[in-house]
C-alpha atoms as a printed R data frame, in Angstrom:
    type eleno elety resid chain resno       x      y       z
1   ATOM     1    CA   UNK     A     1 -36.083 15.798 -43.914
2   ATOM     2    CA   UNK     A     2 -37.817 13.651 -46.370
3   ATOM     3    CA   UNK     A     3 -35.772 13.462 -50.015
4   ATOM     4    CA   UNK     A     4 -36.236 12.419 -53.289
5   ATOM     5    CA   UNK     A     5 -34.793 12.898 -56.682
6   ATOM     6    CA   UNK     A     6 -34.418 16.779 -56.011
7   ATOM     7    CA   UNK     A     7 -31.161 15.706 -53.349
8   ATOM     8    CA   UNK     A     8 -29.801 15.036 -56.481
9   ATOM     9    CA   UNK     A     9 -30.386 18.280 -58.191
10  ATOM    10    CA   UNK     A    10 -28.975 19.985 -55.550
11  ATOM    11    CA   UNK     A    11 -25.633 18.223 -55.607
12  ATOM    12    CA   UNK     A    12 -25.569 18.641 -59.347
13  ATOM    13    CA   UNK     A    13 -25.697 22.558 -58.430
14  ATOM    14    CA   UNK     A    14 -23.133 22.547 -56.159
15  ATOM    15    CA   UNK     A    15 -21.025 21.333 -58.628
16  ATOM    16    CA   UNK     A    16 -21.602 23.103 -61.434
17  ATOM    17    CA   UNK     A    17 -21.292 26.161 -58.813
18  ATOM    18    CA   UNK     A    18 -17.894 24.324 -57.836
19  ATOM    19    CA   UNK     A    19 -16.713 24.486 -61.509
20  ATOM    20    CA   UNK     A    20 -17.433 27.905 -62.396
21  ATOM    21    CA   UNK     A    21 -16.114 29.274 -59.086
22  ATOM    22    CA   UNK     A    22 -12.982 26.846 -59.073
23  ATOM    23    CA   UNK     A    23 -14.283 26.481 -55.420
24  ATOM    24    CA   UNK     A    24 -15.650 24.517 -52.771
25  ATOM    25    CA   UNK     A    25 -19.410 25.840 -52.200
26  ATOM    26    CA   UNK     A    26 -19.495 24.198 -48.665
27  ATOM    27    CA   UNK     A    27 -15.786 23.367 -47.672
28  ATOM    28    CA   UNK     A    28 -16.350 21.170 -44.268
29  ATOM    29    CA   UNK     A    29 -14.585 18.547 -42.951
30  ATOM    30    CA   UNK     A    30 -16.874 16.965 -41.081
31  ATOM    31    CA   UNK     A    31 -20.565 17.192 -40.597
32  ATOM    32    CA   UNK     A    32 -20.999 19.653 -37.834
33  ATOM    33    CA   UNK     A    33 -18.662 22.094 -40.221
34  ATOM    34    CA   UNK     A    34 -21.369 20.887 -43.671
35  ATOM    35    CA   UNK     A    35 -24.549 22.107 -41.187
36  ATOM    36    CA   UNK     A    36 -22.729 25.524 -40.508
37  ATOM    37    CA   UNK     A    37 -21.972 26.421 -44.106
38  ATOM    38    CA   UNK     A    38 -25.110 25.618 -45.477
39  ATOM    39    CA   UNK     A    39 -26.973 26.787 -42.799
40  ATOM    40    CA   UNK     A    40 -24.290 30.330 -43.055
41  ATOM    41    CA   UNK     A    41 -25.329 30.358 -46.672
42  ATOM    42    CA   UNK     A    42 -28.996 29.204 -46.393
43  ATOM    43    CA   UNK     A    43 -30.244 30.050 -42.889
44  ATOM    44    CA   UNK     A    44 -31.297 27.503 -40.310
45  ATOM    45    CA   UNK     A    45 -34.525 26.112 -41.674
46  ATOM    46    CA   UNK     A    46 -38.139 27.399 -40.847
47  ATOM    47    CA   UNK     A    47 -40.107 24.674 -42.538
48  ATOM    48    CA   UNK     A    48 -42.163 22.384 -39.402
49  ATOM    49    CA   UNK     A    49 -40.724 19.201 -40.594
50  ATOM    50    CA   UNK     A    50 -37.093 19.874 -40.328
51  ATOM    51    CA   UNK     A    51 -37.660 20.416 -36.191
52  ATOM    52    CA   UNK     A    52 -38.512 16.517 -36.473
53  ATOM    53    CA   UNK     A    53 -35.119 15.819 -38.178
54  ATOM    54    CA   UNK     A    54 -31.955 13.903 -36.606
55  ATOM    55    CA   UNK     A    55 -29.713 17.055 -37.501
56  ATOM    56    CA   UNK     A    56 -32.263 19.670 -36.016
57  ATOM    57    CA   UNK     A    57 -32.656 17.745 -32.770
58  ATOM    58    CA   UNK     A    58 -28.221 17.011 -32.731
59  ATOM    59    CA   UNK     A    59 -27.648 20.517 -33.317
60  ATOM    60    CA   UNK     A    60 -30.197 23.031 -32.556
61  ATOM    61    CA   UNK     A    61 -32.148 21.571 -29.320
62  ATOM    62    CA   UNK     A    62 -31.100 23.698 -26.377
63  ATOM    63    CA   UNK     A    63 -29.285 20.937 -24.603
64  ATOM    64    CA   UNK     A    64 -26.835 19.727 -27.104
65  ATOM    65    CA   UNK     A    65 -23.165 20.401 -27.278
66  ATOM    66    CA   UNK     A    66 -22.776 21.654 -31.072
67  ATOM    67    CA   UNK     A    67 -24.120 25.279 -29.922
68  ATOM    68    CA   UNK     A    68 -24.516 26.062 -33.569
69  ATOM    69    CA   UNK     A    69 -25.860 29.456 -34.518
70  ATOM    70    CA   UNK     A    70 -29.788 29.697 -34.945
71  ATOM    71    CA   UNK     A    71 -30.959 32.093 -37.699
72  ATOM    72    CA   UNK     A    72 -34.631 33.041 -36.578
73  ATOM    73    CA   UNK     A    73 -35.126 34.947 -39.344
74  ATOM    74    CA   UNK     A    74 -34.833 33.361 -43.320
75  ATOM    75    CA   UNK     A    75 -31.039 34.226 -43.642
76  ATOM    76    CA   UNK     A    76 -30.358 34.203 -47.573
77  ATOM    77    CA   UNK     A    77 -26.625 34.847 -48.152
78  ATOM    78    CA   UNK     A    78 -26.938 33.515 -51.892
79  ATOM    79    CA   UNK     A    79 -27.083 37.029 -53.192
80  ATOM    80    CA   UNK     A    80 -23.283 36.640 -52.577
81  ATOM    81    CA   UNK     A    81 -22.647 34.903 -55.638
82  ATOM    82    CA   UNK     A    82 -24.369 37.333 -57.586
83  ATOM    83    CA   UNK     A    83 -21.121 39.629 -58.373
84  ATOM    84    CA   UNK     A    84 -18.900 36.634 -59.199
85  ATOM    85    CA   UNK     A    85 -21.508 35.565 -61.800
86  ATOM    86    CA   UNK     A    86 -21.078 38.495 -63.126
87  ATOM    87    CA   UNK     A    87 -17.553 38.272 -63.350
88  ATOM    88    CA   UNK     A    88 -17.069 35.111 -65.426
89  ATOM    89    CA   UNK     A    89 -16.955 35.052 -68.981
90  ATOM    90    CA   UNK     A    90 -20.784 34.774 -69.501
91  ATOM    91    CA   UNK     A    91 -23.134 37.534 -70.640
92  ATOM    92    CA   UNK     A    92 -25.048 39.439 -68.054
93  ATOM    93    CA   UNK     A    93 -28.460 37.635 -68.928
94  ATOM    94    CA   UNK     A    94 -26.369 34.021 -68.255
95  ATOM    95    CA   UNK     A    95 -25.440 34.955 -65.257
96  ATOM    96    CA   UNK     A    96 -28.809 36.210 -64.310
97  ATOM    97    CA   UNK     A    97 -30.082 32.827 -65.454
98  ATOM    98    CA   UNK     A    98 -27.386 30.628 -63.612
99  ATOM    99    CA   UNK     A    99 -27.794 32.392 -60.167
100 ATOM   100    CA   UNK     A   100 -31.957 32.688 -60.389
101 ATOM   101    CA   UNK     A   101 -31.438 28.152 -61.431
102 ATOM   102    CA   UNK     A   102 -29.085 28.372 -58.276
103 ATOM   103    CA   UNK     A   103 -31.571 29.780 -55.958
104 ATOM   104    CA   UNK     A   104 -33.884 27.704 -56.954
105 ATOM   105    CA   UNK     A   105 -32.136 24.910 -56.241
106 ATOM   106    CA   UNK     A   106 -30.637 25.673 -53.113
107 ATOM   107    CA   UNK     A   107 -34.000 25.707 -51.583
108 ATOM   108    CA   UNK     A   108 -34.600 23.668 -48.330
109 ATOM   109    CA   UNK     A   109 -38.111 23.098 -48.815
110 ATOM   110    CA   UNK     A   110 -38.431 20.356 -51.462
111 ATOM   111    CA   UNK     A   111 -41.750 21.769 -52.966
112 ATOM   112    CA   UNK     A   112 -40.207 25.033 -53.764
113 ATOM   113    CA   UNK     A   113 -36.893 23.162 -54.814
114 ATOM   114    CA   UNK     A   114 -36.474 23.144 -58.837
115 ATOM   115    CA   UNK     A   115 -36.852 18.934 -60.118
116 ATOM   116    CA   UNK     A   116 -35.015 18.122 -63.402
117 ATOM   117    CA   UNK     A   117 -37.852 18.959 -65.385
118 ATOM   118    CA   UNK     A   118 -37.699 22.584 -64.206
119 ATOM   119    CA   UNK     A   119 -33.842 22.658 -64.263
120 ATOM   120    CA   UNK     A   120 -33.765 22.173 -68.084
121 ATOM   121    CA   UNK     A   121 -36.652 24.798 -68.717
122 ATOM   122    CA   UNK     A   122 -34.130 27.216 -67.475
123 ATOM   123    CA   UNK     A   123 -32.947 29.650 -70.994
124 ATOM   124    CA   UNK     A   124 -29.300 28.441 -69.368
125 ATOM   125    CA   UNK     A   125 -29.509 24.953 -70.247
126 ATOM   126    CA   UNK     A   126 -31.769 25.415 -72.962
127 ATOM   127    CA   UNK     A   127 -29.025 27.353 -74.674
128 ATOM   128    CA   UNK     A   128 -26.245 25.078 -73.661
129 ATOM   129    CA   UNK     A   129 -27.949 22.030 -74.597
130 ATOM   130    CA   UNK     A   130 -29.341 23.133 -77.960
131 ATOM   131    CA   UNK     A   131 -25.753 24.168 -78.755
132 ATOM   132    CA   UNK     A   132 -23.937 21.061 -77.756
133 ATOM   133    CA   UNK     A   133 -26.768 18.484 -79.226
134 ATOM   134    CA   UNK     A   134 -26.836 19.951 -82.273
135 ATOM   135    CA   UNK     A   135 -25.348 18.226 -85.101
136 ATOM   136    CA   UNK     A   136 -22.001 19.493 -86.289
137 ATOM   137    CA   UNK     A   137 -21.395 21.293 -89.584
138 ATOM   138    CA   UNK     A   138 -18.433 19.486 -91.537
């Protein structure tokens, strides 16, 4: 697919995700392994213009030797993380904020996919960045 600034976004995500969780979002050792865990997490994309892709056509077409599983159907296994946000030390409502920035991050299509701008309209960072760029009381 085409990408822009949001690529980065997403990585940023991950590893924010990767922090809280103290784990790999996508552990893969390879490529082939990357495709299946986003795709397991994600579902294989719908959108027209990834069937034009390099990675569609190496690992989808019907004649190539990956055999990776096809979701038909939108697959959206993000709802996973729900319960551990829940679980770390944040209030309900930061949690709810955290996973709703993390689905909208982890979005395939890039004009659905949260930009910066977006990002840091999220009550989430607005909170943590107020806090940390405010100036200290001595």
């Amino acid at each position: 697919l085409q990408y822009n600034e949001k690529i980065d976004i997403w990585s940023a995500i991950c590893t924010i995700i990767e922090l809280i969780l103290k784990t790999p979002l996508f552990p893969a050792h390879n490529e082939t392994e990357l495709v299946c865990k986003i795709n397991d997490l994600l579902g294989t994309p719908v959108i027209d213009e990834y069937k034009e892709t390099f990675i569609y056509k190496k690992y989808f077409e019907l004649d190539t030797k990956y055999n990776l599983p096809f979701y038909d159907s939108p697959l959206n296994n993000k709802y996973k993380y729900i319960e551990p946000f829940k679980q770390m030390s944040a209030t309900k409502l930061d949690a709810y904020y955290l996973f709703k920035l993390f689905n909208n991050v982890l979005e395939y299509d890039l004009k659905k996919r949260y930009n910066a701008s977006e990002c840091l309209q999220s009550p989430l960072f607005l909170k943590y960045i107020l806090k940390f760029t405010s100036k200290p009381s001595f």
